[in-house]
Backbone bond lengths (Angstrom), bond angles and torsions (degrees), N, CA, C in turn:
res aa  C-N    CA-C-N  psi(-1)  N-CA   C-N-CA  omega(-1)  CA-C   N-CA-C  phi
1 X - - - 1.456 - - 1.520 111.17 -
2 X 1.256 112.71 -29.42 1.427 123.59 179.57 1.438 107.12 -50.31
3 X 1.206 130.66 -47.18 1.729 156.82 -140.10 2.074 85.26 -75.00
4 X 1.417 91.35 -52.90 1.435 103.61 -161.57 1.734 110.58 -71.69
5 X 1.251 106.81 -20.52 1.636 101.37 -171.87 1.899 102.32 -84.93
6 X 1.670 110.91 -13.22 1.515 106.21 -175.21 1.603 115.20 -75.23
7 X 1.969 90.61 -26.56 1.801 105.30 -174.57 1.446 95.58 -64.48
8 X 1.638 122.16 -54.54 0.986 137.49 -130.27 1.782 86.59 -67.45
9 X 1.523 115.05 -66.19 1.176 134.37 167.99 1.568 118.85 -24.76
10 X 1.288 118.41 -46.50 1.231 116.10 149.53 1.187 137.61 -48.16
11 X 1.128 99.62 -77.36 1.767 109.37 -178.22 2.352 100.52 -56.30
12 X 0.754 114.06 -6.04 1.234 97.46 166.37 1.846 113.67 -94.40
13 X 1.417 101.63 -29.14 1.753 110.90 -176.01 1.826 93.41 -69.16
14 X 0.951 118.56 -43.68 1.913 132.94 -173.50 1.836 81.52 -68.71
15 X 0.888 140.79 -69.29 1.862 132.46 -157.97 1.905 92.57 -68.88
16 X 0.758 111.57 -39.99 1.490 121.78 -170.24 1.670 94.78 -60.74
17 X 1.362 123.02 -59.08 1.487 138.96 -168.15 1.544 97.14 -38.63
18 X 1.857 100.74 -65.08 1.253 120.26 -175.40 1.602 118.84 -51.13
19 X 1.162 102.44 -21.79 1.490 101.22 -166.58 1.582 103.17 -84.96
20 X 1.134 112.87 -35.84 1.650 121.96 -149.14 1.614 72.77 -85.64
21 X 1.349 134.69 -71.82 1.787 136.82 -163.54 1.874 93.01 -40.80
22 X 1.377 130.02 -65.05 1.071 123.66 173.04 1.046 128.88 -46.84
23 X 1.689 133.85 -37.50 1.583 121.99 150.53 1.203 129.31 -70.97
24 X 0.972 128.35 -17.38 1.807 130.27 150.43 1.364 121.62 -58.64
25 X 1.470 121.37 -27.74 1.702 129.81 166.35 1.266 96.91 -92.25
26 X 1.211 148.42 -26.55 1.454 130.59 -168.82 1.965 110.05 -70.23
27 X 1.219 133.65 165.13 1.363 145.99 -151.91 1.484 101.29 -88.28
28 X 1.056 128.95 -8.22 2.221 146.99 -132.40 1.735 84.43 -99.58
29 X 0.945 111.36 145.93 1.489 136.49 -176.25 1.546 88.45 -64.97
30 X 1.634 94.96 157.43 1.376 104.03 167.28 1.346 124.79 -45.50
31 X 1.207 95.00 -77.16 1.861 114.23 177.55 1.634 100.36 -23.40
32 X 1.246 117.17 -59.44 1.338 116.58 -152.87 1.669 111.25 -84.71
33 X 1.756 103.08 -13.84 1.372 114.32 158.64 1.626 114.16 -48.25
34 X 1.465 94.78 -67.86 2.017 116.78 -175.10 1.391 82.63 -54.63
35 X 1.392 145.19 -106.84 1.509 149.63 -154.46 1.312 103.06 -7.21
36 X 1.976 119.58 -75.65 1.295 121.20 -178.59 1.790 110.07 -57.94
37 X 1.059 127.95 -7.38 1.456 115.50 -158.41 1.356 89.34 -85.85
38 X 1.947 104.99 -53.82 1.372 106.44 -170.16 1.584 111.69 -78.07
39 X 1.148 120.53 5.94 1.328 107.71 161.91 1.461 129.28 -76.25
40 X 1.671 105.81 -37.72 1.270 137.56 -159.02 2.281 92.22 -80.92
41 X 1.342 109.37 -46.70 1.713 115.61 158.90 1.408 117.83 -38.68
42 X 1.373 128.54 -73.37 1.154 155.76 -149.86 1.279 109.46 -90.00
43 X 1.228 142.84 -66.32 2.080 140.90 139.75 1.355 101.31 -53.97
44 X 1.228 142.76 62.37 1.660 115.91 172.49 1.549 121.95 -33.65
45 X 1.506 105.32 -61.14 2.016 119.97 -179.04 1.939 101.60 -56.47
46 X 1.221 87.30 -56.94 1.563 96.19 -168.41 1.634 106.39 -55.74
47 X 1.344 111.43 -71.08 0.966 117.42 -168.04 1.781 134.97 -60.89
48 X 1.202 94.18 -9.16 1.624 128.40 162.75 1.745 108.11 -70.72
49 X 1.228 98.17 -48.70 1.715 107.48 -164.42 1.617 98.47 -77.65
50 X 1.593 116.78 -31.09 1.466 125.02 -160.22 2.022 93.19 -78.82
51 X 1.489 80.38 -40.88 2.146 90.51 -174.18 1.332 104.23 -55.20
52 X 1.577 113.55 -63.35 1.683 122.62 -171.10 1.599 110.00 -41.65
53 X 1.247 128.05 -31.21 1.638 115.99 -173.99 1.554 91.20 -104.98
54 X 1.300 117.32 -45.32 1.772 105.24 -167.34 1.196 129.17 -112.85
55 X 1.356 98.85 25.87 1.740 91.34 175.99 1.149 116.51 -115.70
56 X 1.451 128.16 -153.68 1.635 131.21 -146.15 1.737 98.01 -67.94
57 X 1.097 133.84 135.37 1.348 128.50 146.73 1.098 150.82 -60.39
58 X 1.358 161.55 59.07 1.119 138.26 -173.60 1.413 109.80 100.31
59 X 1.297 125.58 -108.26 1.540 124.20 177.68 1.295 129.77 76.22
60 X 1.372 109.71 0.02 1.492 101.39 -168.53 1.494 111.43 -78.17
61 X 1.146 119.09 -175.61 1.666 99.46 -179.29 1.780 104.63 -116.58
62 X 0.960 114.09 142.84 1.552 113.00 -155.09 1.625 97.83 -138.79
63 X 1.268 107.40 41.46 1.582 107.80 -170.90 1.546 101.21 -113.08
């Protein structure tokens, strides 16, 4: 069982990576960049799951 908590540990630090690179490209004010970043640090599981439905969208500029 041990084997499984190092994968597990990974693959959440790798979703975590993704998340924080995606709020730094997203359109969302600074402030609310740092807020989600340090949320997404500090809850890793949680704060990943809290980002995926409510945080910044998209933003890129496509003009």
């Amino acid at each position: 069982m041990l084997e499984y908590g190092g994968i597990i540990g990974l693959l959440v630090l790798i979703a975590d990576i993704w998340a924080i690179v995606n709020i730094m490209g997203s359109g969302a004010s600074t402030g609310s960049k740092v807020l989600w970043t340090v949320l997404v640090v500090v809850l890793p599981v949680l704060g990943l799951i809290i980002w995926f439905f409510a945080g910044p969208r998209g933003g890129r500029a496509t003009a």
